[in-house]
C-alpha positions as CSV (number, residue, x, y, z in Angstrom):
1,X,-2.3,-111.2,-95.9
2,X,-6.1,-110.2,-96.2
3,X,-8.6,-112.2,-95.9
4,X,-10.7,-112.6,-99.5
5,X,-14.0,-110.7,-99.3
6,X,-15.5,-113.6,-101.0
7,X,-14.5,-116.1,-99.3
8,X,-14.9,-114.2,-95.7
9,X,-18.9,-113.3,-96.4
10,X,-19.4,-117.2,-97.6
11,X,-17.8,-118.5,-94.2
12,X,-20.0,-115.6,-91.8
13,X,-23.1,-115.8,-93.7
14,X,-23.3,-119.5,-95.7
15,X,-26.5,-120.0,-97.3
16,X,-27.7,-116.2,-97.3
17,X,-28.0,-116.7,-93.1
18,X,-29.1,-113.8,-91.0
19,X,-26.1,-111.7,-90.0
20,X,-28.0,-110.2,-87.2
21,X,-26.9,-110.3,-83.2
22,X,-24.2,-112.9,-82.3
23,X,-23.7,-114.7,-85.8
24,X,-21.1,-112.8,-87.0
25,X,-19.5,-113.5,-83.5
26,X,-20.2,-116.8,-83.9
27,X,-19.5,-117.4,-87.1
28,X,-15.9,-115.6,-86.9
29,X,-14.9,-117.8,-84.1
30,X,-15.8,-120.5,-85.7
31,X,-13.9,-119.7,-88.8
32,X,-10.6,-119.4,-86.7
33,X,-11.1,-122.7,-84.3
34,X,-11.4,-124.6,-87.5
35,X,-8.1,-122.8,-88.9
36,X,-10.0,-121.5,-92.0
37,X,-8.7,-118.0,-91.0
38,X,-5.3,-118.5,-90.6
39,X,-3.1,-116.7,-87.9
40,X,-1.8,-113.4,-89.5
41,X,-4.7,-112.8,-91.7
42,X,-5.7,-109.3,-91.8
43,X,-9.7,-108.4,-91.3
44,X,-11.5,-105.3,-93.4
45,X,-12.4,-102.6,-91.0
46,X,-15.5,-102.7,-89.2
47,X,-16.8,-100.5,-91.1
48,X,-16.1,-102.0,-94.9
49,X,-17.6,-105.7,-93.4
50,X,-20.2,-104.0,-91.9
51,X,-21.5,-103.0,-95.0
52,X,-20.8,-106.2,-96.8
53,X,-22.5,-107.8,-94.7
54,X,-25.4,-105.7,-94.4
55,X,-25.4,-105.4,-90.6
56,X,-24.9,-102.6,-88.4
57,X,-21.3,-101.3,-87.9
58,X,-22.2,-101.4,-84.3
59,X,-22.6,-105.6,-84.8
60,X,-19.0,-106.2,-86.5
61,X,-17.4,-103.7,-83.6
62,X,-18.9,-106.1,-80.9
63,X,-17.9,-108.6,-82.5
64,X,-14.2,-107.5,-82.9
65,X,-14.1,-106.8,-79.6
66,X,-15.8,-109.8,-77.8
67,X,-12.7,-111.9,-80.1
68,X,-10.3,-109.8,-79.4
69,X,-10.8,-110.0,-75.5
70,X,-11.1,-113.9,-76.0
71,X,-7.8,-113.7,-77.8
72,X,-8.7,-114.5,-81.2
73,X,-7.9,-111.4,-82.5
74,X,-5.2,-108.9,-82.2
75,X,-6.3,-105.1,-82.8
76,X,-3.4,-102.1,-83.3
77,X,-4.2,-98.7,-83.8
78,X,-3.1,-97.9,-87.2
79,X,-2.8,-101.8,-88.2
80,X,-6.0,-103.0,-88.5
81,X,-7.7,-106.4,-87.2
82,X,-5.9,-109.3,-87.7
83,X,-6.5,-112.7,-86.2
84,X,-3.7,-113.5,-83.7
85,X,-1.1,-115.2,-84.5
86,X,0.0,-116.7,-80.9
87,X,-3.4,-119.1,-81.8
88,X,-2.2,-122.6,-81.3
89,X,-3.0,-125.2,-84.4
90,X,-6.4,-126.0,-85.0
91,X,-6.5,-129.8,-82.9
92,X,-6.8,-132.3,-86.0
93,X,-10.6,-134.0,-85.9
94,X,-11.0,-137.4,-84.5
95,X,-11.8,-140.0,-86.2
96,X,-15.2,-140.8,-85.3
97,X,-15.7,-144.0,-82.8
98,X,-16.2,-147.0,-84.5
99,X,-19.3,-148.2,-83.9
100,X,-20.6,-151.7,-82.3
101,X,-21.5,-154.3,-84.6
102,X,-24.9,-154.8,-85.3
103,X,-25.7,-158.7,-85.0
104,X,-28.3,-159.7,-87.3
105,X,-29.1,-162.3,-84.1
106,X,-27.5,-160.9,-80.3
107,X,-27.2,-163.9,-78.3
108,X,-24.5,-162.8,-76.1
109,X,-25.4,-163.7,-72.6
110,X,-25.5,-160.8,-69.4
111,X,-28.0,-158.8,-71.0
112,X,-31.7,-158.7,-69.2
113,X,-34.6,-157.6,-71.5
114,X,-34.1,-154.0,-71.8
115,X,-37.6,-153.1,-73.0
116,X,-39.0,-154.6,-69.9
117,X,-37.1,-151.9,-67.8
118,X,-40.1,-150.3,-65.4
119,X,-39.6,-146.6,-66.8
120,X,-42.9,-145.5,-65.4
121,X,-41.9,-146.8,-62.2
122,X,-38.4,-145.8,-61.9
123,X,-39.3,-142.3,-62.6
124,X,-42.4,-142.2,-60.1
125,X,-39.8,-143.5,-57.5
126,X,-37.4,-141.2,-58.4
127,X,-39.9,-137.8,-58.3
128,X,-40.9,-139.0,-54.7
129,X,-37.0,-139.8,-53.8
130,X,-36.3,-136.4,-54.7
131,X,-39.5,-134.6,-52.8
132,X,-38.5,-136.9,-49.3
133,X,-34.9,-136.8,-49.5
134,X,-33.3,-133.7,-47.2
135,X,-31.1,-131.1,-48.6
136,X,-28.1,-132.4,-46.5
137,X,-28.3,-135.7,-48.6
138,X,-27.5,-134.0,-51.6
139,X,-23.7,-133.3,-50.3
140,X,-21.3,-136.0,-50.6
141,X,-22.8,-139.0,-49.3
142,X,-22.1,-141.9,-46.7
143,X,-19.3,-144.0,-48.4
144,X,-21.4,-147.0,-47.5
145,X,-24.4,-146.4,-49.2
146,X,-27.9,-144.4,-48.3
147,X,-28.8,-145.7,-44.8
148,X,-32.8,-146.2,-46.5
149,X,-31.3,-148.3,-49.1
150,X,-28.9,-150.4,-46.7
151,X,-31.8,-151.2,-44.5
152,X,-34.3,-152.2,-47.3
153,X,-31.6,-154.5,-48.9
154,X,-30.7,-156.0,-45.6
155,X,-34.7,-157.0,-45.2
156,X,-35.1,-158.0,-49.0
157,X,-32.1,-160.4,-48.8
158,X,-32.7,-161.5,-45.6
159,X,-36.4,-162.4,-47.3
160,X,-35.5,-164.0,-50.7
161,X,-32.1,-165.5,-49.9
162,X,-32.0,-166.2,-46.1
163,X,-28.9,-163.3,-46.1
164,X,-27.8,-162.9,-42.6
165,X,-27.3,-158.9,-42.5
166,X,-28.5,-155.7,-40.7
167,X,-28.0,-152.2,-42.8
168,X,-24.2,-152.3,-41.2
169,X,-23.2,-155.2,-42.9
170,X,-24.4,-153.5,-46.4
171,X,-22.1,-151.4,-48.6
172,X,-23.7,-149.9,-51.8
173,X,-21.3,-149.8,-55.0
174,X,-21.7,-149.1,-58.6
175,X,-22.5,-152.3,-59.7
176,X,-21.3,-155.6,-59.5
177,X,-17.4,-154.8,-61.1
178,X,-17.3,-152.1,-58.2
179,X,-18.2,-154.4,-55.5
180,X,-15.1,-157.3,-56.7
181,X,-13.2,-154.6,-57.4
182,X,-13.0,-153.0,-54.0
183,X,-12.8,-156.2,-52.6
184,X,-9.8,-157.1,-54.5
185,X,-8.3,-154.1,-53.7
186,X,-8.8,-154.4,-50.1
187,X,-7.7,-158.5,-49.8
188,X,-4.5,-157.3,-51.3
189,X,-3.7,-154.8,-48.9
190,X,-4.3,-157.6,-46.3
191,X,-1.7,-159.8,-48.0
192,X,-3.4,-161.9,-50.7
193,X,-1.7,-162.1,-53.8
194,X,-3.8,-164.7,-55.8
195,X,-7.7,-165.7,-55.7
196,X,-9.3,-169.2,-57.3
197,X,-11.8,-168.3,-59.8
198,X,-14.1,-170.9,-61.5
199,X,-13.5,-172.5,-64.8
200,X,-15.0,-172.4,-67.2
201,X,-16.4,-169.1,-65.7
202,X,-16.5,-164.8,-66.8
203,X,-13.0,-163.9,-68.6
204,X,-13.7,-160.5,-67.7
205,X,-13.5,-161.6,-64.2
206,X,-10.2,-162.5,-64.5
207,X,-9.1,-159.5,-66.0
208,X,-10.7,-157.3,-63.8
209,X,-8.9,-159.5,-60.8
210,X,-5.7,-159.4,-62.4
211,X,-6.2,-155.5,-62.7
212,X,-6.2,-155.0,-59.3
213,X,-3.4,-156.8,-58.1
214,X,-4.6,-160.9,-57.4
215,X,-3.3,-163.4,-59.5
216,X,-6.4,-165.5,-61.0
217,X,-6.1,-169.8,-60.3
218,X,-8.2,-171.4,-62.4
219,X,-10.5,-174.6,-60.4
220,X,-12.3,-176.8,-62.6
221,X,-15.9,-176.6,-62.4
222,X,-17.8,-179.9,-62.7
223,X,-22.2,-181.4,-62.4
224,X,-21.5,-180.3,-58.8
225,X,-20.0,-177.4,-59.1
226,X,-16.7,-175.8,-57.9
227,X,-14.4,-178.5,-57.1
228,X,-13.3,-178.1,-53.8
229,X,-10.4,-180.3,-53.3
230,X,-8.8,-178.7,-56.3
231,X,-8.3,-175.4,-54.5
232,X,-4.4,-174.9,-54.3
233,X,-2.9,-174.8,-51.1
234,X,-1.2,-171.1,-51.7
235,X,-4.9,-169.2,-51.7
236,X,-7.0,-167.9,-49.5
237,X,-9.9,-166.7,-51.4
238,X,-12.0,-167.5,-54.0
239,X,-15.0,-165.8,-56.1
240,X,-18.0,-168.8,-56.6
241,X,-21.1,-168.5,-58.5
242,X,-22.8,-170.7,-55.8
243,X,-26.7,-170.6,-57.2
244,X,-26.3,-170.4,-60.6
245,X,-22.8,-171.2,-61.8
246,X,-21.2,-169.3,-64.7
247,X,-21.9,-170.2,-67.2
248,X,-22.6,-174.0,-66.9
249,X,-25.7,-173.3,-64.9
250,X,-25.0,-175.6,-62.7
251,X,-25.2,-175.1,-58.7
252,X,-23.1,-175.7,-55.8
253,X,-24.2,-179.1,-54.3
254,X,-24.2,-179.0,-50.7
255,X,-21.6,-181.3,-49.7
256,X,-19.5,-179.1,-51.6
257,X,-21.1,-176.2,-49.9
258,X,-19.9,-177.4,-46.7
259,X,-16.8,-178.5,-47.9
260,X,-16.0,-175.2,-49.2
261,X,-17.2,-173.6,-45.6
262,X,-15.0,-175.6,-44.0
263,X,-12.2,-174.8,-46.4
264,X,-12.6,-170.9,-45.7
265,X,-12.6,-171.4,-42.0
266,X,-9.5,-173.8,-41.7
267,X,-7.2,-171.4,-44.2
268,X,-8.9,-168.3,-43.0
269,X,-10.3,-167.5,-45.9
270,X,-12.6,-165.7,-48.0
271,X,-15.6,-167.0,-50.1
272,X,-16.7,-164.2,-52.6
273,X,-20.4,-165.2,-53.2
274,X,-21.8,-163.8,-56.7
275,X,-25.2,-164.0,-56.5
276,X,-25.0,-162.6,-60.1
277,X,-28.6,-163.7,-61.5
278,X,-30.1,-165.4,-58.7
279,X,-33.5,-163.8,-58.7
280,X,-34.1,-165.6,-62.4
281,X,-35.5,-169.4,-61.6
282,X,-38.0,-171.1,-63.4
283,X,-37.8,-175.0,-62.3
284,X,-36.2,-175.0,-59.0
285,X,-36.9,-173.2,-55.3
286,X,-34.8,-170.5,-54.2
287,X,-31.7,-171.7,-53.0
288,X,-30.3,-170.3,-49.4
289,X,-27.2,-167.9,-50.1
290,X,-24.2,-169.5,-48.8
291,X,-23.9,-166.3,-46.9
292,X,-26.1,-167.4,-44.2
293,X,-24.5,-170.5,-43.3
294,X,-21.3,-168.3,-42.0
295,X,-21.5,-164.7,-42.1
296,X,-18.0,-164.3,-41.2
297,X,-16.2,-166.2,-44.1
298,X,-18.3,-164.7,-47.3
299,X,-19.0,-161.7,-48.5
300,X,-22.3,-161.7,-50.4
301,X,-22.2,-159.6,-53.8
302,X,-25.5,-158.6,-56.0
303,X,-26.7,-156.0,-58.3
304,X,-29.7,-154.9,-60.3
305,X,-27.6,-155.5,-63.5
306,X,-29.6,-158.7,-64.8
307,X,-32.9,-157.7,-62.7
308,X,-33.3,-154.3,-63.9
309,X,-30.7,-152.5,-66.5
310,X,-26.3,-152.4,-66.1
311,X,-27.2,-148.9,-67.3
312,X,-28.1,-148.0,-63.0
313,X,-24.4,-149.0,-61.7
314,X,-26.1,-150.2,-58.4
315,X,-24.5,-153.1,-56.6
316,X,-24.2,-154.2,-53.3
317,X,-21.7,-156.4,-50.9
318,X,-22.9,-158.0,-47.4
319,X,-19.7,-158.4,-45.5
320,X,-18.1,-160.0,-42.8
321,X,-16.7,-158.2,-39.9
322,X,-13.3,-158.4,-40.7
323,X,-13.4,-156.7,-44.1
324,X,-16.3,-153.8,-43.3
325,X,-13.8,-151.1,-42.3
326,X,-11.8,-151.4,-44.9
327,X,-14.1,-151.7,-47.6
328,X,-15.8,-147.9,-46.4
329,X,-12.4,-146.7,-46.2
330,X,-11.5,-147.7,-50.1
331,X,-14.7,-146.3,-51.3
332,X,-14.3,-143.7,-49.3
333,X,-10.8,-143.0,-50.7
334,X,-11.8,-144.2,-54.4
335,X,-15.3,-142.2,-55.3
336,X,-16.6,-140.6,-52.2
337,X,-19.4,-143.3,-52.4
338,X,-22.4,-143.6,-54.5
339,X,-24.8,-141.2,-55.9
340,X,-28.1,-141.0,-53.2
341,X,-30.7,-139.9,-55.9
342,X,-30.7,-143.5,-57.6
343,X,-30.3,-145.0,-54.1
344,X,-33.3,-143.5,-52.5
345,X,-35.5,-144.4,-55.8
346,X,-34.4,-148.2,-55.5
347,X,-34.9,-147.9,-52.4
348,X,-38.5,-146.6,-52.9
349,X,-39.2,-150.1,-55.5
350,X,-38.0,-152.3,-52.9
351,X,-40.3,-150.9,-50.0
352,X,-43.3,-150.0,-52.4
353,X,-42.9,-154.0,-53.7
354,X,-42.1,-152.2,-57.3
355,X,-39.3,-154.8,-57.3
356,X,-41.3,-157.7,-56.8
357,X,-43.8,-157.0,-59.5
358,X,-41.2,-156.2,-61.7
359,X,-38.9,-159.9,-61.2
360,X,-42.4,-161.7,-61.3
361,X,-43.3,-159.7,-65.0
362,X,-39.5,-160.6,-66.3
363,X,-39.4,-164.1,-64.7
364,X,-42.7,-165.4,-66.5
365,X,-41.3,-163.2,-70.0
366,X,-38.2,-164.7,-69.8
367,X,-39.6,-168.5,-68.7
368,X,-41.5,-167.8,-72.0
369,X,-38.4,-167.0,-74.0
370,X,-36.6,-170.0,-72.4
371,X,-39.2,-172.3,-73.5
372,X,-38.8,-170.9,-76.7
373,X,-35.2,-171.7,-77.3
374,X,-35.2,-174.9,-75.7
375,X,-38.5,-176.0,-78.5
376,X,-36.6,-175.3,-81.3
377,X,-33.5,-176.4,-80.7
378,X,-35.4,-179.6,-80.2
379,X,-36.1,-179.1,-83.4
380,X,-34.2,-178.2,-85.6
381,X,-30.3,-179.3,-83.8
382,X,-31.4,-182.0,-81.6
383,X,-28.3,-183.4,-81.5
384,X,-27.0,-180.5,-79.4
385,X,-28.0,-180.7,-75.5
386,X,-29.8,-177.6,-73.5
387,X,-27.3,-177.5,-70.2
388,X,-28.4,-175.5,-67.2
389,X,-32.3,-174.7,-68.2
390,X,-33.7,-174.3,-65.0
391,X,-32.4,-170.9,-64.0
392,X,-30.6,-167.7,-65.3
393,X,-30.8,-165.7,-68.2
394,X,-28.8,-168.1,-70.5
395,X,-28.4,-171.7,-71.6
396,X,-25.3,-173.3,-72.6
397,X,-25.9,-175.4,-75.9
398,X,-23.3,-178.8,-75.5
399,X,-22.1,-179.4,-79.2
400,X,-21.3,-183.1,-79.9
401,X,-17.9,-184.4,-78.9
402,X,-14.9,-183.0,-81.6
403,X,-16.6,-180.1,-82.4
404,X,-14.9,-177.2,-82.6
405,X,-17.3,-175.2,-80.9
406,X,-14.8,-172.1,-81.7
407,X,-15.1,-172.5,-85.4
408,X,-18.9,-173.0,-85.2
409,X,-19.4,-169.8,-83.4
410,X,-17.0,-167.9,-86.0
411,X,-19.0,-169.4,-88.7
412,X,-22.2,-167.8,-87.0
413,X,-20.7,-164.5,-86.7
414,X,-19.9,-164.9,-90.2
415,X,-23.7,-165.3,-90.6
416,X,-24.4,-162.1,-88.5
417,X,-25.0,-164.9,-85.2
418,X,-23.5,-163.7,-82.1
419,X,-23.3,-166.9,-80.1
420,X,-20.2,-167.0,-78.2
421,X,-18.3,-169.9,-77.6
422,X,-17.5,-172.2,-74.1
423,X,-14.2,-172.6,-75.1
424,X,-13.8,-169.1,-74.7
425,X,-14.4,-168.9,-70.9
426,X,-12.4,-171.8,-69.9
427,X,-8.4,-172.3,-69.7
428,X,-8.9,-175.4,-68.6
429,X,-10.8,-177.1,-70.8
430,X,-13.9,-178.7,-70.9
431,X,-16.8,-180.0,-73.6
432,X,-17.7,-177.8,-76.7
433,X,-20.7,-175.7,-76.4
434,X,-21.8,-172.3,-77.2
435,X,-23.3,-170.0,-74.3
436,X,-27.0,-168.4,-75.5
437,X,-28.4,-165.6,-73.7
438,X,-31.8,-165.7,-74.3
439,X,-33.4,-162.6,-72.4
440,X,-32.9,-160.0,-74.4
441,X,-34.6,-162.0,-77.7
442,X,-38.0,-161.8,-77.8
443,X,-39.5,-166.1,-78.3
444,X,-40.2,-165.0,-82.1
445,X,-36.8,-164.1,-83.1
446,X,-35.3,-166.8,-80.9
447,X,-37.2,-169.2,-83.2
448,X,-36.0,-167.6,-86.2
449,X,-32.1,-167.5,-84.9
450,X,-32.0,-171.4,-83.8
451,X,-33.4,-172.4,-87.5
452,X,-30.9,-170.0,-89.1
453,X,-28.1,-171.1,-86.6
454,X,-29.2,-174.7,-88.1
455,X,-29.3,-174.0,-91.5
456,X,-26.0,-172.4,-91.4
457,X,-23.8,-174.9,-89.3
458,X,-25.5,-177.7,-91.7
């Protein structure tokens, strides 16, 4: 079988294109990837397409040749070109990822405001990371994180949440899923086989726990926080969202800080502090991590995820003696540690005090956006009560009693409204809500999304 002159000159040169240099090369290679020459079909001499073509013989022979040494073509002396016919079947084309949804409203919480991201800042502190860092950090770096970075962090947390820690105690991960993740990994190894988690609190927590080998327990959350005497009696460890609990807002009072500390320390056990979006408070001090009231029972977990974008991956445990060792070893073992280039330039905002301009620029745009919210839904659904204002990037909106918060949330999306529903982070149960994020939404269109979110539960 030959290939059709016609139909070979409109797939090498579509359009009238240039035959000249490497597009007939291209072009032919092309043709047989995509299985438009078949294998078996017989080519015209060089000679014959040459001068179809109107290129240089010298052009088609290259071309012939560079194919033929690539395996796309078979050449025998008296036979001709042909195009090979141990070619495997053309892979069939993918059907193209379906893409994510675009809400007419986003009000999914996690998500800081993107725009406010400090481009200029992060790229000046990442020009002088590269200019001061030595070659030999740009081989495979300390499992535990760059030693500049682990020394900085140690001092800012030590500053801002009382964190008891010197560099040693720091290990850099890719964010905050790294950090639990390792952990998880590592209190398995050591024997745990289950770990309390908060409810109502993250589902993706749990899944990412139950991933790794530990056995979620839910422990009601209530005004107080975590409730203590509900831990069961067959775990030793639990992940808390002591500041700013997820996603009631709520934090942990301190009798049931204590109580909790004094749990750990009679079961030997192990308090996982997420300090998830700590640095966001608007009507309240900072609170003390519960870190520093005993180093040697919690391991402190943070990340830049709701200060500055989840786009970094930069995270960050502070962690008792007991599990140090092994948590280097696993990242060792997992990823050969972190990359230093975005490291040293975090590194560079924290000691330059880029990071503290930034949080104060976010904190008053996102007190602004709070405000916002919380004005019109006085407005226009006062029936439905603002819970946890006073910090974080998110409010949870309590619905009135027999509401099914689940079916007013569908109706939203309905309405192009992402406003996810409480019931959907609890197995426990608790009131009917829907959980707002806030920070990404600029105070106009929040306005505009609480008086369509009214108009279309009414």
């Amino acid at each position: 079988m030959t290939a059709n002159w016609t139909t070979l000159r409109e797939l090498l040169l579509p359009d009238g294109a240039s035959g000249r240099g490497r597009a007939v090369e291209s072009a032919l290679r092309g043709a047989i990837r995509d299985g438009q020459l078949a294998p078996g079909v017989r080519l015209p001499s060089s000679r014959d397409l040459a001068a179809q073509l109107g290129v240089a013989r010298g052009t088609v022979t290259a071309a012939y040749g560079q194919l033929t040494a690539e395996g796309y073509l078979t050449a025998k002396r008296g036979s001709g070109t042909t195009v090979a016919s141990t070619l495997a079947a053309p892979a069939p084309v993918a059907p193209p990822a379906p893409t994510a949804r675009q809400w007419r409203y986003d009000l999914r919480p996690g998500l800081p405001a993107l725009s406010e991201f400090p481009r200029a800042e992060w790229v000046a502190a990442t020009r002088a990371a590269l200019a001061e860092l030595p070659d030999e950090a740009l081989g495979y770096p300390d499992p535990a994180g760059l030693p500049e970075l682990r020394t900085e962090l140690a001092a800012y947390l030590g500053r801002v949440r009382a964190v008891t820690a010197t560099a040693d105690d720091v290990a850099i991960t890719h964010g905050g899923a790294e950090a639990l993740s390792v952990l998880t990994a590592v209190l398995r190894a050591q024997g745990h086989d289950a770990i309390a988690v908060e409810d109502p609190g993250h589902p993706g927590q749990a899944d990412l726990l139950r991933e790794h080998g530990l056995r979620p327990v839910p422990v009601p959350v209530d005004r107080d926080g975590l409730v203590v005497s509900a831990l069961p009696p067959n775990v030793r460890a639990v992940v808390v969202t002591a500041a700013h609990q997820f996603p009631l807002g709520t934090t942990l009072h301190p009798a049931r800080r204590h109580a909790l500390l004094a749990w750990a320390r009679e079961h030997d056990g192990v308090i996982i502090e997420d300090d998830y979006d700590a640095e966001h408070r608007y009507d309240r001090p900072a609170l003390r991590a519960m870190q520093a009231m005993d180093p040697g029972h919690v391991a402190y977990l943070g990340s830049v995820s709701k200060t500055l974008a989840p786009a970094l991956r930069l995270g960050w445990l502070v962690l008792p003696p007991a599990l140090r060792a092994n948590i280097v070893s696993r990242k060792q073992l997992t990823d050969l540690g972190c990359s230093p280039l975005p490291q040293a330039a975090f590194a560079g905002l924290l000691r330059g005090g880029g990071y503290d301009r930034h949080l104060r620029r976010t904190r008053s745009a996102y007190r602004r956006r709070r405000d916002a919210l919380l004005t019109a839904v006085a407005e226009h659904v006062p029936a439905w009560q603002p819970i946890g204002v006073a910090a974080g990037l998110h409010v949870v909106l309590r619905l009135p009693a027999g509401t099914d918060d689940s079916l007013v949330s569908q109706r939203l999306d309905d309405a192009g409204i992402h406003a996810p529903a409480l019931s959907g982070y609890t197995r426990l149960g608790t009131y009917p809500g829907l959980v707002i994020g806030y920070a990404a939404t600029s105070p106009d269109r929040l306005r505009e999304a609480v008086k369509e979110i009214a108009l279309t539960v009414r």
